[in-house]
C-alpha positions as CSV (number, residue, x, y, z in Angstrom):
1,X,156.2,184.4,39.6
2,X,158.8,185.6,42.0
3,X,161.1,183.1,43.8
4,X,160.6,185.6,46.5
5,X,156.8,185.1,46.7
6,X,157.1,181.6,46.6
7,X,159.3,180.9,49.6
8,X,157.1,184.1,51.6
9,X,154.2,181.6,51.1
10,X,156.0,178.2,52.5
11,X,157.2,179.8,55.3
12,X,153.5,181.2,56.1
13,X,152.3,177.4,55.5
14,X,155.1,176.7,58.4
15,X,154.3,178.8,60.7
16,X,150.4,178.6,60.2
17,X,149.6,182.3,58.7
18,X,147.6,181.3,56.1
19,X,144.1,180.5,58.0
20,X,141.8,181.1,54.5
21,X,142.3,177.8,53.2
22,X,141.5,175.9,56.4
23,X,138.7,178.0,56.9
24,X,135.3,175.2,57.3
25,X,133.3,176.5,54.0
26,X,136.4,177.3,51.8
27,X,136.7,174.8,48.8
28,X,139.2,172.5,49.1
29,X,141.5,172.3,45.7
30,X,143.3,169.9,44.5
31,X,146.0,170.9,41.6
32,X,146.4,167.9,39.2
33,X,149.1,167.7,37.0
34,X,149.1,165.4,34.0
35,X,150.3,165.1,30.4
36,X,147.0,165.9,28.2
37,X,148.8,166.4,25.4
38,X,152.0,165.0,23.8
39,X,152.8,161.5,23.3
40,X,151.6,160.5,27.0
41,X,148.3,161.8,26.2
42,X,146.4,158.2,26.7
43,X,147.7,158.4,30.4
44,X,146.3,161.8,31.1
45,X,143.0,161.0,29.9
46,X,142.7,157.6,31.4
47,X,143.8,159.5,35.4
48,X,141.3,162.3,34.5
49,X,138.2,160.3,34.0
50,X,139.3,158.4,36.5
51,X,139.5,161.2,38.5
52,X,136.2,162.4,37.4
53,X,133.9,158.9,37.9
54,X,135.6,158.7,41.9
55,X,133.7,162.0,42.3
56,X,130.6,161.2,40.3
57,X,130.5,158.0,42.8
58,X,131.4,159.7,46.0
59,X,129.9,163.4,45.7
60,X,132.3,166.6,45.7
61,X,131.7,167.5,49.2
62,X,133.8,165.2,52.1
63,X,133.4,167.3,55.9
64,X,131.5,169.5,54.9
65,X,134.5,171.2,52.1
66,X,133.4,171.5,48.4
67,X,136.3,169.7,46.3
68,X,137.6,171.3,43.4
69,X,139.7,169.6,41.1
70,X,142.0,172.2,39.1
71,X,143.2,170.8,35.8
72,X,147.0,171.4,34.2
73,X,148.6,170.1,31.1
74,X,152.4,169.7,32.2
75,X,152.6,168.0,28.3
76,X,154.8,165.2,30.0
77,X,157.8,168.3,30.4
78,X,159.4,167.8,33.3
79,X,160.1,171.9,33.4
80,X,156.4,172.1,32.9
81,X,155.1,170.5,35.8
82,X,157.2,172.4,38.5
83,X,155.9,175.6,37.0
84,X,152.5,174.4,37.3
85,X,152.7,173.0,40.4
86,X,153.9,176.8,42.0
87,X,151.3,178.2,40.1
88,X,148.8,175.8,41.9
89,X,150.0,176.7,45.4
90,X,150.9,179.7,45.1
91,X,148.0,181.7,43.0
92,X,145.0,178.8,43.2
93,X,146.0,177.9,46.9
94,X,145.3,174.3,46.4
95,X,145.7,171.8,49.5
96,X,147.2,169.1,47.3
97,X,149.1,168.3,44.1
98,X,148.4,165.2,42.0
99,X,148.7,163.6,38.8
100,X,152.2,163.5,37.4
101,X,152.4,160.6,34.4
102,X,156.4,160.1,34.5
103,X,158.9,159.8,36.5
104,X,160.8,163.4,35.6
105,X,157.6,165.2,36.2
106,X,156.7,163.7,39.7
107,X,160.9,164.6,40.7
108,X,160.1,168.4,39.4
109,X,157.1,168.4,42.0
110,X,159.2,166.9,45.1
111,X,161.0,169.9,45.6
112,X,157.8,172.1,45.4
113,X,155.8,169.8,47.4
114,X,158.8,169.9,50.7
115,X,159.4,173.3,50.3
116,X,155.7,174.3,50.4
117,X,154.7,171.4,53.0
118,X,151.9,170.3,50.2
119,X,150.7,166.8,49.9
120,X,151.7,165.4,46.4
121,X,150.2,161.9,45.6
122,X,151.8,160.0,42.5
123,X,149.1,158.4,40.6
124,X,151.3,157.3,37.6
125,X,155.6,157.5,37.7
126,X,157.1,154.2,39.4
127,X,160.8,154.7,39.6
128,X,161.0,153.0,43.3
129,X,163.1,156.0,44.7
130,X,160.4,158.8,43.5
131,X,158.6,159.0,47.1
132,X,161.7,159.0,49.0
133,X,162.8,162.3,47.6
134,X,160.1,164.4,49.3
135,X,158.2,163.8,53.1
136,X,155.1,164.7,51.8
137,X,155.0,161.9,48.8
138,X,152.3,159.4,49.1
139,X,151.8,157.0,45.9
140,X,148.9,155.2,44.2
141,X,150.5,153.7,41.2
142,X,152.9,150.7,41.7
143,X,156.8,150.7,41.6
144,X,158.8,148.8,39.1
145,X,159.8,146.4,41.8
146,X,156.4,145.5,42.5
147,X,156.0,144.1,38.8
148,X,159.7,143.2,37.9
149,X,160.4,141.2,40.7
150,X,157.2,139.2,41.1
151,X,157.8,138.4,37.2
152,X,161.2,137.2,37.7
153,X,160.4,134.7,40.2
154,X,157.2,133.6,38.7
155,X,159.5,132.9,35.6
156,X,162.1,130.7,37.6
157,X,159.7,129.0,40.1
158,X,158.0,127.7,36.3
159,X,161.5,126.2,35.2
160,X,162.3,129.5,32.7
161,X,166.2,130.3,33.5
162,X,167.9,132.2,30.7
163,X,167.1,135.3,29.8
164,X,167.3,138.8,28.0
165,X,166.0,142.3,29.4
166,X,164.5,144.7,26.8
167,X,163.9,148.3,28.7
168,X,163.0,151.4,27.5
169,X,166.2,153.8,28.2
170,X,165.2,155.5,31.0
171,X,164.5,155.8,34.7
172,X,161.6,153.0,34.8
173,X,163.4,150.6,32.4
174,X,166.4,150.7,34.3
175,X,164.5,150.3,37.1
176,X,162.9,147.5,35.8
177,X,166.1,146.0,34.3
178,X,168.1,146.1,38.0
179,X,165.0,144.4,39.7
180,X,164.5,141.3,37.6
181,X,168.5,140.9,36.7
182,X,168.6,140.8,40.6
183,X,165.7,138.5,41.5
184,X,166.5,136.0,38.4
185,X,170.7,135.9,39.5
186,X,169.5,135.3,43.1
187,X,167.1,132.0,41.9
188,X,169.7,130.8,40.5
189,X,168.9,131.8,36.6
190,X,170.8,133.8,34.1
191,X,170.1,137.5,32.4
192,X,173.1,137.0,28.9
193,X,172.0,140.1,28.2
194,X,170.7,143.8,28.8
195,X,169.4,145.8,26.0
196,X,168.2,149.2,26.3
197,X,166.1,151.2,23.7
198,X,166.1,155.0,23.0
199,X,163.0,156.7,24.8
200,X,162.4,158.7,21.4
201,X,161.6,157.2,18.1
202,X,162.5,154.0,19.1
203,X,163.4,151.3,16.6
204,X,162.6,147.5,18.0
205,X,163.6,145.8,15.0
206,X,167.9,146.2,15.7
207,X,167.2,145.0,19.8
208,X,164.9,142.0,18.7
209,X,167.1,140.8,16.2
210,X,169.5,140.3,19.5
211,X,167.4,138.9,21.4
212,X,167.0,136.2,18.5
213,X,170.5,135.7,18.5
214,X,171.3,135.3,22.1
215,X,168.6,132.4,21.9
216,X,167.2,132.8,25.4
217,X,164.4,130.9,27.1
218,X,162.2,134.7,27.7
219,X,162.6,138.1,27.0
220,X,161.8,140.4,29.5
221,X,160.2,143.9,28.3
222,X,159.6,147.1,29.8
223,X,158.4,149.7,28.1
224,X,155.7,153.1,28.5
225,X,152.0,151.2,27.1
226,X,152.0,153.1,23.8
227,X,154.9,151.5,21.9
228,X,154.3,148.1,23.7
229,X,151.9,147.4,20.7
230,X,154.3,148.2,18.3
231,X,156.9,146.1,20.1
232,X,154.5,142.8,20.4
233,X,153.8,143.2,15.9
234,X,157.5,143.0,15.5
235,X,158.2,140.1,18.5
236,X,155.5,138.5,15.9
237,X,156.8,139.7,12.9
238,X,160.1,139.0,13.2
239,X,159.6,134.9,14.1
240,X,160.8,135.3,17.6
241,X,158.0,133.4,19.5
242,X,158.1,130.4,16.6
243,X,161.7,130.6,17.4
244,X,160.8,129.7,21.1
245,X,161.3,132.4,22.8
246,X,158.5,133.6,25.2
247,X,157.5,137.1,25.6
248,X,157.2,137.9,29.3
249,X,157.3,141.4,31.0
250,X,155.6,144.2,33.1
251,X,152.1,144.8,33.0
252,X,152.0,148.1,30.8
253,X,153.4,146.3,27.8
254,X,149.7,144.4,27.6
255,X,147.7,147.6,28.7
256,X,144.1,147.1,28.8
257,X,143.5,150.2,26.9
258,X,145.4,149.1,24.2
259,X,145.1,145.4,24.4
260,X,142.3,144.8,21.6
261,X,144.3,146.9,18.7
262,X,147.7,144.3,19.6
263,X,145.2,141.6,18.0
264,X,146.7,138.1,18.2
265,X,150.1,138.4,18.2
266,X,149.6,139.4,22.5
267,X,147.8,136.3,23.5
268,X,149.8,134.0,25.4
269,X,151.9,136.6,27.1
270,X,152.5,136.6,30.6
271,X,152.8,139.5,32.7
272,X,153.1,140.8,35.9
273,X,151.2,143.8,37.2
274,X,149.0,145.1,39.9
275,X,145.7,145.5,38.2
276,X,143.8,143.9,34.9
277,X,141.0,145.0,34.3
278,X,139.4,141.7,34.5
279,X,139.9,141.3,38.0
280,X,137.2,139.2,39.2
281,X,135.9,141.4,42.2
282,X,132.4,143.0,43.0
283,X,134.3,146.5,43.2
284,X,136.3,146.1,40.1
285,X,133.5,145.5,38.1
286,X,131.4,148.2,39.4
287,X,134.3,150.5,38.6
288,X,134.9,148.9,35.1
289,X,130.9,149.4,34.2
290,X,130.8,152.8,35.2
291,X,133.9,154.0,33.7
292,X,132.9,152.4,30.0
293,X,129.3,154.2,30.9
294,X,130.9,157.1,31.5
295,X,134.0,157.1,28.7
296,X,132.1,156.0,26.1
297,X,133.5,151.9,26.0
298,X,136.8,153.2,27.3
299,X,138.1,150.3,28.9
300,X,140.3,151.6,32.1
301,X,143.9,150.3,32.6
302,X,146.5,150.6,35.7
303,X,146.4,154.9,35.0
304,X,143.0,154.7,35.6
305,X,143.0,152.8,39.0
306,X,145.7,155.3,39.9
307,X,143.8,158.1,40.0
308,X,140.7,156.3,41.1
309,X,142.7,155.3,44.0
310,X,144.5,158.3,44.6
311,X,141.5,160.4,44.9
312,X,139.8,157.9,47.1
313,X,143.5,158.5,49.5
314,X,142.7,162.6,49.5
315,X,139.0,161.8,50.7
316,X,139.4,159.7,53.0
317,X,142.3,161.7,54.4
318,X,139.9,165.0,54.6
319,X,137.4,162.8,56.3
320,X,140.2,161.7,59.2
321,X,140.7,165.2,59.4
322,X,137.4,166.4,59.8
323,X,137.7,168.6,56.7
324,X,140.4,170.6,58.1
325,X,144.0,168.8,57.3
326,X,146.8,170.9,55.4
327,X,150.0,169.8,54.9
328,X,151.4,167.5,57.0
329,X,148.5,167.0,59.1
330,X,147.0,165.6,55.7
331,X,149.8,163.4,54.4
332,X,149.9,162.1,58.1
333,X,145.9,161.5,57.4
334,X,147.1,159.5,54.0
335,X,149.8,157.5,55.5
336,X,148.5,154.2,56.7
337,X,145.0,154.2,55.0
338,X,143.5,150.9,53.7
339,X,140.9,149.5,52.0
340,X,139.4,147.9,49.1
341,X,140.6,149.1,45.5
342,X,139.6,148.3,42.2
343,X,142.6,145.8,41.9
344,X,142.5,144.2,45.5
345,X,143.1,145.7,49.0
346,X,146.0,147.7,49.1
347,X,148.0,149.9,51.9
348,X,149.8,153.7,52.0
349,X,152.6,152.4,54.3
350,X,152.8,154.3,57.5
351,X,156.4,154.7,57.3
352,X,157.2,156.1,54.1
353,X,154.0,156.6,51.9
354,X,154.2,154.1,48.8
355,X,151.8,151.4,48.3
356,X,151.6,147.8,49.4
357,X,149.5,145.6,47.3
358,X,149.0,142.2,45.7
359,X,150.6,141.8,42.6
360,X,149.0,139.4,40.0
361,X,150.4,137.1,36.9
362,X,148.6,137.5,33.9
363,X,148.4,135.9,31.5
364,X,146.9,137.4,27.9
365,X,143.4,135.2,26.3
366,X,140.1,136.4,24.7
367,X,136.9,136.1,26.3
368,X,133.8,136.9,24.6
369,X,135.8,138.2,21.3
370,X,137.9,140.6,23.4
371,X,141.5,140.1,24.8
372,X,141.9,140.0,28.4
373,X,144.5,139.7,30.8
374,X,143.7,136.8,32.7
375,X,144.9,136.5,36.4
376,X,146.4,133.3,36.8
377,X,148.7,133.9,39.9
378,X,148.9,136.1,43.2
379,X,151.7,137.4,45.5
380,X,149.5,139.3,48.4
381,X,150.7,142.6,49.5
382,X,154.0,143.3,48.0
383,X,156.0,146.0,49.5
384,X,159.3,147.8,47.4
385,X,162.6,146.6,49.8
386,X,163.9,149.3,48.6
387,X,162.2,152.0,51.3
């Protein structure tokens, strides 16, 4: 595709020129974007089916447009996903972009979605500056502050004050790192140190073996759900919790997808996160029957609610619309929307289009044979400082 073409087309979205996809009849597309392959696979199939139960529930036709849903496999390449996200505007005409599983991905998409005036909802990446980059970001998922934070002063308010951060090396685990250090130094604890881990191939064994040897109170972990269950064998393995140290962190490390195979060695580990899916509400546990009915015993996790979510934010925004919003009418439309989620009430903040949401502690026990993570604490409707 020609740069050419592609700017000819936002500046017809600008100026109004392009009537066909407003046109009451015309489907109404939405382009989403996710990793189905590649080592972030688990994330794209969790969002998808997701994806696909919201519309199973709610029909595919909101004001009177048929929604399509177009599919893409970015593969969790950063390069990937802006490609597919011009392709989606530009030769499948779609209203809105979703999806996007990292950070990187939803950052190549930013620039597409501004220069295009396309709504672009984040279902997944949580770096806290992500939405700010573009006007026409709105987010489902949950930032890093959200979890980070709310763990930091759970752990302090509960007498734990000296600690070590173990991140994955990259734009969420420094994320991650900056909020807790920042919360636990300003309650008066102690972060002795900061240890970071390679985003590829990553080795635990070297970074726990310092954590056991700056003797702290907690260790604070952020990494993507797939190696956390690595990471909790070795915490095992390696003595550290018979040591004395406790094993506290951000919700993905105890993923409910993932929570069963991490056998023992997870219970007893306190998290902080904005969905389990053992939230005791009438909603969530419609949504948690349905999607095991659907996904054959697939428990969802905090991907899944994302996409859930995020879909439920592009309908209702086509229904305030009256089936005819594009582009910034639409993310106007999105922008201050609540209502009651799988994982409590939450909020698209009028002002700059993340999420505001309760944040729970959790804490990991097995019910009925299964793990679980069990709420055990609330902080109602956190919002990231940072926009």
């Amino acid at each position: 595709m020609k740069k050419r073409s592609f700017i000819s087309l936002a500046a017809c979205a600008v100026l109004g020129l392009s009537t066909s996809v407003m046109a009451q009849g015309e489907p109404f597309r939405v382009g989403l974007i996710l990793p189905m392959t590649g080592p972030f696979a688990s994330t794209g199939k969790q969002i998808e089916a997701a994806v696909k139960l919201y519309m199973a529930q709610n029909g595919s036709t909101v004001a009177g447009r048929k929604v399509e849903v177009i599919l893409k496999d970015d593969a969790g390449v950063p390069d990937g996903t802006k490609r597919l996200a011009q392709e989606l505007i530009v030769n499948d005409k779609v209203s809105v972009i979703a999806g996007f599983g990292l950070t990187p991905s939803a950052l190549a998409a930013g620039a597409i979605a501004t220069q295009s005036k396309t709504p672009a909802v984040i279902m997944a990446a949580a770096t806290s500056s992500v939405v700010a980059t573009s006007p026409f970001f709105v987010r489902t998922s949950y930032t890093l502050y959200q979890s980070a934070s709310t763990m930091a002063e759970w752990a302090t308010k509960n007498k734990i004050t000296r600690f070590v951060t173990l991140v994955s090396d990259y734009g969420p685990g420094l994320d991650a790192e900056k909020n807790f250090t920042e919360k636990v130094n300003a309650s008066g604890g102690k972060v002795v140190a900061e240890l970071r881990v390679p985003m590829r191939n990553p080795d635990f064994a070297p970074f726990l073996q310092r954590v056991r040897d700056e003797k702290p109170e907690a260790v604070f972990v952020f990494v993507p759900s797939g190696p956390g269950a690595a990471l909790m064998k070795q915490f095992t393995e390696r003595g550290l919790d018979k040591a004395g140290i406790r094993l506290i962190g951000d919700g993905g490390i105890t993923d409910d997808d993932l929570l069963n195979e991490m056998g023992d060695s997870a219970q007893g580990v306190v998290t902080s996160f904005h969905y389990s899916a053992a939230h005791d509400s009438a909603v969530n546990k419609k949504f948690v029957a349905d999607f095991n009915a659907a996904n054959k015993g697939m428990r969802p996790n905090f991907m899944a609610v994302g996409g859930y979510d995020g879909m439920a934010v592009i309908y209702k925004a086509l229904e305030k619309t009256r089936g005819q919003g594009t582009g910034q009418a639409l993310v106007d439309a999105m922008k201050g929307l609540s209502f009651e989620s799988p994982r409590g009430p939450i909020t698209i903040d009028a002002k700059t289009g993340d999420i505001v949401q309760d944040v729970y502690i959790r804490k990991v026990e097995r019910r009925n044979g299964q793990l679980y993570n069990i709420e055990i604490d609330k902080i109602k409707a956190v919002k990231d400082p940072g926009k």
